[in-house]
N, C-alpha and C positions, 0 to 999 in steps of 0.2 A: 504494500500500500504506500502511494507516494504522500510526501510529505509537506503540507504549506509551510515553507519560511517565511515568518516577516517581512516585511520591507524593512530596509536597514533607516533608522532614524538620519543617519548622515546621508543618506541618498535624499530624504526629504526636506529637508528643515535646512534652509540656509544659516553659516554662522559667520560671527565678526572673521574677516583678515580674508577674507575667503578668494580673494583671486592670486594667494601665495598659497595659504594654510587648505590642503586638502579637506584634514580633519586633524582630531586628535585623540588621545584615548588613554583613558587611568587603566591602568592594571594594578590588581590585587592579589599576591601570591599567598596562598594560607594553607597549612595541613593540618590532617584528622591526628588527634594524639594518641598517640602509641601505635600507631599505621605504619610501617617501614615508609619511607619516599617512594614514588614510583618505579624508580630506575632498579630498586633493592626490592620490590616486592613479586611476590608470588601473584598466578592468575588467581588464585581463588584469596588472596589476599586485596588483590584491587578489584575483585569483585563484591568482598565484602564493603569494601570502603566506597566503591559506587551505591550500594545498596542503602548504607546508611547517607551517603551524600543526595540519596536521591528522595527519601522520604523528607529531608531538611529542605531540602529545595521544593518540593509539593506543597509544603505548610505556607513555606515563604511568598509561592508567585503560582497559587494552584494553575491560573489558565495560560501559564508559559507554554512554548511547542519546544517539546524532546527530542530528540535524536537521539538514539542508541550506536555506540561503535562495540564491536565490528560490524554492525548487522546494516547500517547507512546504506540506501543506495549511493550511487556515484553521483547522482544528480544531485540529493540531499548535501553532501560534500561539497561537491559545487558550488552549490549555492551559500550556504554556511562559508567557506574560504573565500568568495568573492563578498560576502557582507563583512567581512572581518569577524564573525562570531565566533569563528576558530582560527586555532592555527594551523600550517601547514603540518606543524608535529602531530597536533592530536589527529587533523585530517589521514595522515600516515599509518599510526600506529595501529597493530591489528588487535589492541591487548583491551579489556573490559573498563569501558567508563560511557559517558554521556556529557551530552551539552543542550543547557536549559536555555531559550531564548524568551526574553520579555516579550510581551501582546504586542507593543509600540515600536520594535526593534529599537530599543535605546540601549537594550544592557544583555549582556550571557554570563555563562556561567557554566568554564570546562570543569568536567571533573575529569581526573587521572591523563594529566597531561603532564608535564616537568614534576609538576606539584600539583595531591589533591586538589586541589578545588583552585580555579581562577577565575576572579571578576571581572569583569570587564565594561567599563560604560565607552562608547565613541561618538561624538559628535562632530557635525562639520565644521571648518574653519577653526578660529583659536578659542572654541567655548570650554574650554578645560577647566574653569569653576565648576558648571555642569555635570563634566565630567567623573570630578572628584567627588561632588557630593554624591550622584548616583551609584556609584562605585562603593562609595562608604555605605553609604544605607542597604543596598545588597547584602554587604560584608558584613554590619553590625547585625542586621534578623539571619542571616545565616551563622554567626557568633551564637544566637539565644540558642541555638539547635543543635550546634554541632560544636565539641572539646576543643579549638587549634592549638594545636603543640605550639607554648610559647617557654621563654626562658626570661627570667628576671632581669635578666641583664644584658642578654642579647638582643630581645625584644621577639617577635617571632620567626619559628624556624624554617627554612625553605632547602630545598635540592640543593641550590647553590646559593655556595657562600655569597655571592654579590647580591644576592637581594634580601637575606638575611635582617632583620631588625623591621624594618616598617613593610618590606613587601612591594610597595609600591614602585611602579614602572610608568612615567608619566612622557607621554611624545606625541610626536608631529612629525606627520608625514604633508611635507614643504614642495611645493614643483618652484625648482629652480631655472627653467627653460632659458630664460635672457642671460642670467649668471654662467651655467653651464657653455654658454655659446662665447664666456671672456676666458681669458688665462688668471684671472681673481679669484675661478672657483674654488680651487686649492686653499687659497688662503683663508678665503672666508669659512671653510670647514675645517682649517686646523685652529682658526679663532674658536667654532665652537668646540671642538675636542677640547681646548685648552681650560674650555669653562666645567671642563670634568663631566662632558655630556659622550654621547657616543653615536657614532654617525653611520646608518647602513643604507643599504640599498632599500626602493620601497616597499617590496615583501618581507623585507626581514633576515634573519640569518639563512644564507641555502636558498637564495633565490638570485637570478640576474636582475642588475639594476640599469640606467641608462642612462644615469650621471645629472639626470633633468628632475627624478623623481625620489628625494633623499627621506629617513625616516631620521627623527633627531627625539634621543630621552636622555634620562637620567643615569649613570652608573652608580653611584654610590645610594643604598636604601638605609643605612646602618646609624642609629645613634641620632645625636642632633642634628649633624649636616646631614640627615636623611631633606627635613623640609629645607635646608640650604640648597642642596640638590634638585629637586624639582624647581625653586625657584629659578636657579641658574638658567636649568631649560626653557623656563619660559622666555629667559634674557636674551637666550642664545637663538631661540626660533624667529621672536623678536628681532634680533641683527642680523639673520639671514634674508627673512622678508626686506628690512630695509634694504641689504644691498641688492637682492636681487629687481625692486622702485627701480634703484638708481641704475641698474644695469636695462630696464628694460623704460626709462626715459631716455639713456644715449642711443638706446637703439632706435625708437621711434624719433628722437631727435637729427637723427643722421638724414641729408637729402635721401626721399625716395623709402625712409624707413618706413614708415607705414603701409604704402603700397606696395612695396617687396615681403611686407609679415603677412598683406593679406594672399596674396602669392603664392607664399610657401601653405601657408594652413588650408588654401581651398586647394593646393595639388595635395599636402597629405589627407585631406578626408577625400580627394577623387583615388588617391594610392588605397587607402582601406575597403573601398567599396568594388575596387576593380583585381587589385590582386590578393593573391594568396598569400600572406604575411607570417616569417615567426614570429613568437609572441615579441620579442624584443624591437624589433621594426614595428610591428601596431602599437608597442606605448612609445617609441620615437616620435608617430605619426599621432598620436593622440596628443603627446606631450606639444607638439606643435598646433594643433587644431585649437586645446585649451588656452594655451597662449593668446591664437589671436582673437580669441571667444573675451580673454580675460584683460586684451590691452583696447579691446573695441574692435580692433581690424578685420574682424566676421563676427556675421550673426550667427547667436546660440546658446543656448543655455546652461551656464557654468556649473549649475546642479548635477547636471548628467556627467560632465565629463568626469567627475566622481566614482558612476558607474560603469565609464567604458575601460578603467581605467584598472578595478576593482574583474570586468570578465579577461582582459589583457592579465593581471595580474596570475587569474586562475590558469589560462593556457600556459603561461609560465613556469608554473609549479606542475603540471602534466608533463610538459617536453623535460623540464629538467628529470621525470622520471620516466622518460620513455613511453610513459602511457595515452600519447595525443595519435590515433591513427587518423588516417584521411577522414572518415567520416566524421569523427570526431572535433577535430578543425574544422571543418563546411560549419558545423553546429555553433563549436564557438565566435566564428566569423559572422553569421547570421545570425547571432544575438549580437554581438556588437554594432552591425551596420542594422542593427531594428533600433538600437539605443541610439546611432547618429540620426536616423530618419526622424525621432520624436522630439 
């Protein structure tokens, strides 16, 4: 029986900063106590702890939609990794857990992915207040239900050491299109490295990026500088947005700038619609279309490209594992070029 997924709340709802900021999105890392970590547990170990994660989350948000793994169709997957409700890990893994998604697609909730249980709120553009709060009130009525392994002093316990203490994993996923096109980009992303943030590609760890689409969080969770930490990030998405303003004023300032951006973005949405793309040339060719969507130089609607950006993202995560046959690209193609028609 197939499965309705929400619509993802950042596919709907526009947010501040939004013709840089994709989106953004709190994560919450917490475990069941006395549960081994996932990596250390048995099947019928992580089946007992989906079992108990799973009555706690029923009480919490009874008319969420479930997914069970491994039992997911591939569609289900799909769509779940193109909303961001999961990750590419838990998408992978063939071992016992589940992912709770809110009515309103604003929030999930993996269980048995790195670590028991992960929050997750995302919104678009830079509403990361939003974020956090949604993320914490999840956290806290899933707290009344279920034991997390904490330590007095370290704060609470995770897989990995680096999120260790608060949990929290706070970022932004930035399209830097104009910047990418200077020899500055370098610079301006060892600026944010430097503010103790940490810079990937737009899927995350294990996925190709294209230099245009960067995901920017937090590394340290531990202690006090945990909330110095997330602040930083926000500093740091903050001065990326600015310079990529200032990179994409000299560009439209340049004779003939604007009618060469609208140029290039109406050949890449005629390139998506006419040939047969890897996924990394359709977010090339996206990553230009939203550009000229987001400097005026074509008309279109900056909500979607969210979307196309988010099924590009999923073929991505297929090819990297071999699993994209022909007919399967025709599919994913033809959902993207239905996202550019609308």
């Amino acid at each position: 029986m197939s499965v309705c997924i929400p619509r993802p709340m950042w596919f709907r709802i526009a947010g501040p900063e939004q013709d840089v900021a994709v989106s953004c999105r709190c994560r919450l890392a917490r475990n069941v106590a006395g549960a081994p970590f996932p990596w250390r547990a048995s099947e019928d170990q992580l089946n007992d702890v989906a079992r108990e994660c799973s009555r706690a989350l029923a009480d919490t948000e009874p008319h969420a939609t479930r997914v069970k793994r491994p039992f997911a169709a591939r569609d289900a997957l799909y769509a779940l990794a193109a909303a961001r409700f999961v990750s590419f890990r838990w998408a992978d893994s063939p071992m016992p857990g589940l992912v709770d998604v809110a009515p309103d697609g604003s929030a999930s909730v993996m269980v048995n992915e790195e670590d028991h249980v992960r929050v997750q709120a995302i919104r678009a553009g830079m509403a990361y207040e939003d974020c956090i709060a949604a993320a914490r009130k999840w956290e806290h009525t899933l707290g009344l239900r279920l034991a997390f392994a904490r330590d007095e002093r370290l704060g609470f316990l995770t897989a990995s050491l680096g999120n260790t203490g608060a949990g929290m994993r706070l970022s932004f996923l930035l399209h830097l299109a104009a910047l990418a096109a200077t020899p500055v980009l370098a610079e301006a992303l060892a600026a944010a490295r430097s503010m103790r943030c940490s810079v990937r590609g737009a899927f995350g760890e294990g996925t190709p990026g294209t230099g245009a689409f960067v995901q920017v969080s937090n590394r340290c969770t531990f202690g006090p500088s945990a909330a110095h930490a997330a602040e930083q990030t926000v500093a740091a998405a903050r001065y990326l947005i600015l310079r990529e303003r200032e990179a994409r004023s000299e560009l439209l300032d340049r004779p003939g700038g604007l009618s060469d951006l609208e140029a290039a973005a109406d050949g890449a949405r005629d390139r998506l619609f006419r040939e047969d793309l890897p996924a990394a040339e359709v977010l090339r060719a996206i990553s230009v279309v939203r550009l000229g969507i987001a400097t005026g130089a074509t008309l279109g609607d900056l909500m979607r490209t969210g979307e196309w950006m988010a099924s590009a993202g999923v073929m991505a995560w297929a090819e990297l594992h071999g699993a994209v046959s022909a007919f399967e690209r025709m599919r994913r193609m033809a959902a993207i070029r239905s996202e550019l028609r609308t």
